[in-house]
N, C-alpha and C positions, 0 to 999 in steps of 0.2 A: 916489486910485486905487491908487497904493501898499500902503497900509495892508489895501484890502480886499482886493485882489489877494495879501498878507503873509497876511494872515487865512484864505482861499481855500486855503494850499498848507498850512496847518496845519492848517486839516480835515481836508483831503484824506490828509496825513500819518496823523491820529488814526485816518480811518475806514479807512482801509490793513490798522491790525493786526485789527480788529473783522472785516473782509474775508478775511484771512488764517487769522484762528483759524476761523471758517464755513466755509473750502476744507478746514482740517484735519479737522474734523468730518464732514468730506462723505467723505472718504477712511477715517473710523472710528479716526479719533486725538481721545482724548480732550484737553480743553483747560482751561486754568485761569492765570487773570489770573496775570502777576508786577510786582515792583516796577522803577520806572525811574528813570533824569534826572531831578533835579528840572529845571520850568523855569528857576528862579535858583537865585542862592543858591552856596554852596563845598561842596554836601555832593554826594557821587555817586549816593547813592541814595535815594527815597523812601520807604523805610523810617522808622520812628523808632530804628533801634539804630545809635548812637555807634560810627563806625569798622566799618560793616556789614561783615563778609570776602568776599561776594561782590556787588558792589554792580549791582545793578537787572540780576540771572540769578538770583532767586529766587521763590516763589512769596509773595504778599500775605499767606496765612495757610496757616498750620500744619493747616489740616482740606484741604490741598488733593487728597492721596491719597481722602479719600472724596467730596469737590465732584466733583474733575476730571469733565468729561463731555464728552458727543456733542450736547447737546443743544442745538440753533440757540436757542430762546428763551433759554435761560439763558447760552447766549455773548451774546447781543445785548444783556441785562440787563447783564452784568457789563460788558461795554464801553462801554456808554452811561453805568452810573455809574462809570467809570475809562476813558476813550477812550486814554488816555495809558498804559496796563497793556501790557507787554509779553507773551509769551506761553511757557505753559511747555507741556512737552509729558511728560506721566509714560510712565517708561520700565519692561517687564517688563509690556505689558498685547499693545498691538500689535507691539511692538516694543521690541529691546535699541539699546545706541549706545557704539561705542567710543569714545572720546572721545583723543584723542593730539595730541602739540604739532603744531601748525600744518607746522613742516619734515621730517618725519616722514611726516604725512601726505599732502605732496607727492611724497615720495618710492614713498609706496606708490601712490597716483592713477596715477604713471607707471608701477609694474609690473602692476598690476592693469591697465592700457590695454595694454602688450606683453606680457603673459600671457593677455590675454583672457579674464580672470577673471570671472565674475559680480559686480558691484558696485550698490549701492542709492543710495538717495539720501544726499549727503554734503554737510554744511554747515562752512562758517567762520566760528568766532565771533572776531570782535574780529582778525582776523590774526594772536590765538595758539594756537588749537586747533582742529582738525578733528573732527569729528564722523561716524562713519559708520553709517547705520540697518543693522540686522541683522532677520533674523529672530529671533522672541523665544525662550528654552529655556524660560519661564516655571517649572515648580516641578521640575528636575529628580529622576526619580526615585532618584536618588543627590545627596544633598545636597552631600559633597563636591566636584562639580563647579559647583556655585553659589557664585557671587564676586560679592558685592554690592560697589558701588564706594567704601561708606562717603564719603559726602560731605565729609568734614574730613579726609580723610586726606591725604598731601605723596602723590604718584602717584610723585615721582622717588625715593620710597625702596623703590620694589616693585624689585629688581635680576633679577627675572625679564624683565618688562619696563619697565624705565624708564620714566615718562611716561604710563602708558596707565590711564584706567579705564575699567570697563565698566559698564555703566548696566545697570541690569536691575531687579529686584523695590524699590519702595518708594525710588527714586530718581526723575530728573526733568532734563529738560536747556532750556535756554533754544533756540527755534525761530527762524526768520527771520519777516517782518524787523523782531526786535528790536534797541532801539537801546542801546545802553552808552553809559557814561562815556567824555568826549574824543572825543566826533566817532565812536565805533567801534560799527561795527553786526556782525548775523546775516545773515549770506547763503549765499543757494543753489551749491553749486559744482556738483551734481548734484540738480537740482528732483526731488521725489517724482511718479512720475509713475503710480502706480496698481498697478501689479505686482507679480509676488511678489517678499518680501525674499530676500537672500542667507542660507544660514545662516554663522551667526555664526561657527563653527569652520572652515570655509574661508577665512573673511579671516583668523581670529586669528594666523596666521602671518607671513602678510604684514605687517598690522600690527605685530607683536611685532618680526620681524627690522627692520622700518622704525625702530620708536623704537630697538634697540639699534644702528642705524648697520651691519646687514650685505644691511639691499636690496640 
Protein backbone atom coordinates (compact mmCIF):
# COMPACT_ATOMS: atom_id res chain seq x y z
CA UNK A 1 0.00 0.00 0.00
CA UNK A 2 2.96 2.05 0.55
CA UNK A 3 4.50 1.84 -2.48
CA UNK A 4 1.23 2.56 -4.53
CA UNK A 5 0.24 5.10 -2.38
CA UNK A 6 4.48 6.53 -3.01
CA UNK A 7 3.49 6.01 -6.71
CA UNK A 8 -0.10 7.88 -6.48
CA UNK A 9 1.71 11.26 -4.97
CA UNK A 10 4.36 11.02 -7.91
CA UNK A 11 1.77 11.11 -10.49
CA UNK A 12 -0.07 13.42 -8.96
CA UNK A 13 3.26 15.49 -8.78
CA UNK A 14 3.99 14.79 -12.67
CA UNK A 15 0.49 15.74 -13.88
CA UNK A 16 0.66 19.09 -11.59
CA UNK A 17 2.93 20.81 -14.10
CA UNK A 18 1.07 19.34 -17.27
CA UNK A 19 -2.03 21.05 -15.35
CA UNK A 20 -0.27 24.12 -14.62
CA UNK A 21 1.33 24.85 -18.13
CA UNK A 22 -2.78 24.33 -19.63
CA UNK A 23 -3.85 27.12 -16.79
CA UNK A 24 -0.99 29.22 -18.39
CA UNK A 25 -2.27 28.74 -21.80
CA UNK A 26 -5.69 29.40 -20.79
CA UNK A 27 -4.59 32.80 -19.52
CA UNK A 28 -2.58 33.35 -23.33
CA UNK A 29 0.91 32.62 -21.91
CA UNK A 30 2.74 30.78 -24.24
CA UNK A 31 4.60 27.50 -22.76
CA UNK A 32 7.43 25.21 -23.57
CA UNK A 33 8.84 22.16 -21.51
CA UNK A 34 12.28 22.94 -19.43
CA UNK A 35 14.87 20.65 -18.16
CA UNK A 36 14.71 19.28 -14.34
CA UNK A 37 16.07 16.92 -11.31
CA UNK A 38 17.09 14.15 -12.36
CA UNK A 39 15.42 11.44 -10.42
CA UNK A 40 18.93 9.88 -9.06
CA UNK A 41 22.00 10.25 -9.79
CA UNK A 42 24.71 13.59 -8.38
CA UNK A 43 23.86 15.63 -11.49
CA UNK A 44 21.25 18.76 -10.94
CA UNK A 45 20.00 18.86 -14.11
CA UNK A 46 18.66 16.73 -16.79
CA UNK A 47 20.28 18.19 -19.45
CA UNK A 48 23.33 16.47 -21.04
CA UNK A 49 25.77 19.52 -20.54
CA UNK A 50 28.68 18.76 -18.01
CA UNK A 51 28.40 21.58 -15.16
CA UNK A 52 24.91 23.06 -16.72
CA UNK A 53 25.01 26.99 -15.37
CA UNK A 54 21.47 27.09 -14.80
CA UNK A 55 20.37 23.64 -13.75
CA UNK A 56 16.70 22.40 -14.48
CA UNK A 57 15.49 26.69 -15.31
CA UNK A 58 16.13 26.22 -18.77
CA UNK A 59 14.43 25.35 -21.74
CA UNK A 60 14.89 21.25 -23.35
CA UNK A 61 15.75 22.93 -26.69
CA UNK A 62 17.10 25.66 -28.20
CA UNK A 63 14.05 26.13 -30.99
CA UNK A 64 12.03 26.99 -27.86
CA UNK A 65 11.36 30.80 -29.02
CA UNK A 66 9.54 29.43 -32.03
CA UNK A 67 7.68 25.95 -30.28
CA UNK A 68 6.73 27.99 -27.33
CA UNK A 69 2.75 27.97 -27.62
CA UNK A 70 -0.87 28.41 -26.39
CA UNK A 71 -1.65 25.23 -27.78
CA UNK A 72 -3.48 22.63 -25.12
CA UNK A 73 -2.62 19.69 -27.61
CA UNK A 74 0.70 20.30 -28.02
CA UNK A 75 1.18 21.13 -24.09
CA UNK A 76 -0.43 17.79 -23.34
CA UNK A 77 2.02 16.06 -26.03
CA UNK A 78 5.03 17.45 -24.64
CA UNK A 79 4.15 16.58 -21.15
CA UNK A 80 2.94 13.24 -21.62
CA UNK A 81 6.41 12.55 -23.31
CA UNK A 82 8.38 14.54 -20.38
CA UNK A 83 5.66 14.66 -17.33
CA UNK A 84 8.71 15.46 -15.26
CA UNK A 85 9.52 18.91 -17.70
CA UNK A 86 9.30 21.76 -15.76
CA UNK A 87 7.90 24.87 -17.41
CA UNK A 88 9.22 27.90 -19.06
CA UNK A 89 7.47 30.83 -19.71
CA UNK A 90 8.90 33.33 -22.85
CA UNK A 91 9.03 36.68 -21.87
CA UNK A 92 8.44 40.07 -24.39
CA UNK A 93 5.28 38.36 -25.94
CA UNK A 94 2.52 38.68 -23.13
CA UNK A 95 4.54 39.82 -20.73
CA UNK A 96 8.06 41.45 -19.47
CA UNK A 97 9.64 40.01 -15.66
CA UNK A 98 11.94 41.80 -13.63
CA UNK A 99 13.71 39.46 -12.06
CA UNK A 100 15.73 40.81 -8.61
CA UNK A 101 17.21 38.87 -5.48
CA UNK A 102 14.78 37.44 -3.50
CA UNK A 103 15.62 40.33 -0.32
CA UNK A 104 15.05 43.10 -2.51
CA UNK A 105 12.21 41.96 -3.54
CA UNK A 106 10.75 41.67 -0.17
CA UNK A 107 11.53 44.87 0.43
CA UNK A 108 9.66 46.25 -2.55
CA UNK A 109 6.31 43.66 -2.03
CA UNK A 110 6.27 45.84 1.26
CA UNK A 111 6.24 49.33 -0.43
CA UNK A 112 4.30 48.40 -3.26
CA UNK A 113 1.42 47.10 -0.33
CA UNK A 114 2.07 50.84 1.76
CA UNK A 115 2.21 52.70 -1.50
CA UNK A 116 -0.64 51.11 -2.97
CA UNK A 117 1.00 50.73 -5.96
CA UNK A 118 -0.47 48.60 -8.84
CA UNK A 119 1.33 45.25 -8.61
CA UNK A 120 0.94 41.89 -10.91
CA UNK A 121 1.56 38.67 -10.38
CA UNK A 122 5.10 37.83 -8.48
CA UNK A 123 6.87 34.55 -8.09
CA UNK A 124 9.85 33.01 -5.89
CA UNK A 125 12.19 31.09 -7.37
CA UNK A 126 14.20 28.82 -5.22
CA UNK A 127 14.14 31.68 -2.15
CA UNK A 128 16.81 33.64 -4.20
CA UNK A 129 14.96 35.66 -6.65
CA UNK A 130 11.79 37.33 -7.17
CA UNK A 131 10.30 37.58 -10.17
CA UNK A 132 7.59 40.31 -10.96
CA UNK A 133 5.22 40.07 -14.25
CA UNK A 134 5.05 43.48 -16.02
CA UNK A 135 3.25 44.63 -18.86
CA UNK A 136 5.16 43.82 -21.97
CA UNK A 137 7.03 47.20 -24.09
CA UNK A 138 7.46 44.65 -26.63
CA UNK A 139 9.65 46.41 -29.72
CA UNK A 140 10.05 49.89 -28.47
CA UNK A 141 9.70 52.54 -30.93
CA UNK A 142 13.14 53.88 -29.67
CA UNK A 143 15.38 51.08 -29.31
CA UNK A 144 17.47 52.63 -26.87
CA UNK A 145 14.99 52.16 -24.27
CA UNK A 146 15.08 48.18 -24.93
CA UNK A 147 17.35 46.38 -22.33
CA UNK A 148 17.41 42.70 -23.14
CA UNK A 149 18.50 40.85 -20.04
CA UNK A 150 21.27 39.00 -21.86
CA UNK A 151 20.96 35.63 -20.09
CA UNK A 152 24.84 35.13 -19.12
CA UNK A 153 25.27 38.18 -18.06
CA UNK A 154 26.51 38.65 -13.58
CA UNK A 155 23.08 41.26 -13.02
CA UNK A 156 25.48 42.50 -9.87
CA UNK A 157 27.69 44.22 -12.40
CA UNK A 158 24.82 46.51 -13.73
CA UNK A 159 25.73 49.43 -10.82
CA UNK A 160 22.68 51.29 -12.08
CA UNK A 161 20.76 48.65 -10.58
CA UNK A 162 22.38 45.91 -8.83
CA UNK A 163 20.89 42.67 -9.09
CA UNK A 164 18.10 43.27 -11.52
CA UNK A 165 17.28 41.93 -15.02
CA UNK A 166 14.56 42.36 -17.08
CA UNK A 167 13.19 39.73 -19.18
CA UNK A 168 11.73 40.97 -22.08
CA UNK A 169 12.29 40.12 -26.00
CA UNK A 170 14.02 36.66 -26.88
CA UNK A 171 14.32 35.75 -23.10
CA UNK A 172 12.41 33.20 -20.75
CA UNK A 173 11.99 32.81 -17.04
CA UNK A 174 11.34 29.40 -15.28
CA UNK A 175 7.26 29.54 -13.89
CA UNK A 176 5.76 27.76 -10.72
CA UNK A 177 5.43 25.00 -9.74
CA UNK A 178 8.81 24.13 -11.00
CA UNK A 179 11.05 22.20 -8.99
CA UNK A 180 15.02 22.93 -8.67
CA UNK A 181 17.90 21.39 -7.33
CA UNK A 182 18.01 20.64 -3.34
CA UNK A 183 14.48 20.40 -2.52
CA UNK A 184 14.02 24.20 -4.01
CA UNK A 185 10.96 25.01 -5.95
CA UNK A 186 8.80 27.99 -8.08
CA UNK A 187 6.17 29.56 -6.26
CA UNK A 188 3.42 31.85 -6.37
CA UNK A 189 3.76 34.86 -3.97
CA UNK A 190 1.11 36.69 -5.93
CA UNK A 191 -0.97 33.94 -8.26
CA UNK A 192 -1.72 35.46 -11.68
CA UNK A 193 -5.10 36.17 -11.59
CA UNK A 194 -6.23 37.28 -15.08
CA UNK A 195 -5.99 41.21 -15.21
CA UNK A 196 -4.19 43.67 -16.58
CA UNK A 197 -0.42 43.90 -15.99
CA UNK A 198 1.26 46.82 -14.34
CA UNK A 199 3.35 48.71 -16.70
CA UNK A 200 6.76 48.01 -16.24
CA UNK A 201 7.99 51.70 -15.76
CA UNK A 202 6.08 52.28 -12.74
CA UNK A 203 7.61 49.38 -10.67
CA UNK A 204 11.10 50.00 -12.38
CA UNK A 205 11.72 52.31 -9.51
CA UNK A 206 10.60 50.79 -6.87
CA UNK A 207 12.43 47.96 -7.94
CA UNK A 208 15.65 49.69 -8.80
CA UNK A 209 15.74 51.63 -5.37
CA UNK A 210 14.84 48.09 -3.67
CA UNK A 211 17.98 46.21 -5.20
CA UNK A 212 20.17 49.46 -4.35
CA UNK A 213 19.20 49.19 -0.58
CA UNK A 214 17.23 52.92 -0.45
CA UNK A 215 13.45 51.42 -0.21
Amino acid sequence: MLAVSGSRRQRAARDRMAAAALDYAALGWPCFPGAHPPAGGDRACSCDRIGCPDPAAHPVSAAWALEATVDADAIRRWWAERPRANIILPTGRVFDVFDIPAAAGAHALARIERDDLPAGPVANVGGDRHLFFVATRGAPADEDEWWSCHLDCSPETVTETPGMRWHCRESYVVAPPSVLPHGRDVTWLRAPAGGPLPDPLRLLEVLADSCDGTA
